[in-house]
C-alpha positions, 0 to 999 in steps of 0.5 A: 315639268312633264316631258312628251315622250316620243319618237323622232320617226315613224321607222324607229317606231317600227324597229322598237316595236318590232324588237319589243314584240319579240320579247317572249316574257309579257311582264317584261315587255310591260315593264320595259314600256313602263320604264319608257313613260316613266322618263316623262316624269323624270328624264335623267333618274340619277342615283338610279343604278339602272340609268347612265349618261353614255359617254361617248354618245351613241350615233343612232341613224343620224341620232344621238342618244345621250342616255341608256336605262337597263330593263332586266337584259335589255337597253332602251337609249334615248335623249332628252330635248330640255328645251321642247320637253321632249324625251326622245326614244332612239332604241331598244337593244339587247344588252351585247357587244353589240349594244351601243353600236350602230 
């Protein structure tokens, strides 16, 4: 089954646009989007090295991402909404300390 892949509001959009313009290398921008629609053939790539289950969560806004996958030195959390067949965007963050902070 195909998910929608999507954001939950127009100023996440914004944020991870915003961020994702910043990146000086093209081809990572490229394939950081990419990545993103891959999710809405496979939500949860496991055995995929770059794909983990956060455990805790990440509180982000009043979100919660259940889900990161790493691009080159960048995250992209999300969560999957099985049943709307929704793969929820929530952030685009570089990897850090501050990664899966709020």
């Amino acid at each position: 089954m195909k998910y929608r892949v999507n954001f939950p509001s127009r100023s996440i959009e914004n944020k991870f646009s915003k961020l994702l313009t910043k990146i000086p290398h093209i081809h990572i921008q490229d394939k950081i989007i990419e990545e993103i629609y891959k999710l809405g053939d496979n939500p949860r790539p496991y055995g995929k090295k770059p794909f983990k289950k956060l455990n805790p969560p990440v509180q982000i806004y009043q979100f919660t991402a259940q889900y990161r996958i790493r691009i080159e030195y960048y995250r992209v959390l999300y969560d999957v909404d099985d049943k709307n067949k929704i793969v929820w965007i929530l952030a685009l963050r570089i990897r850090g300390q501050r990664t899966y902070k709020k």
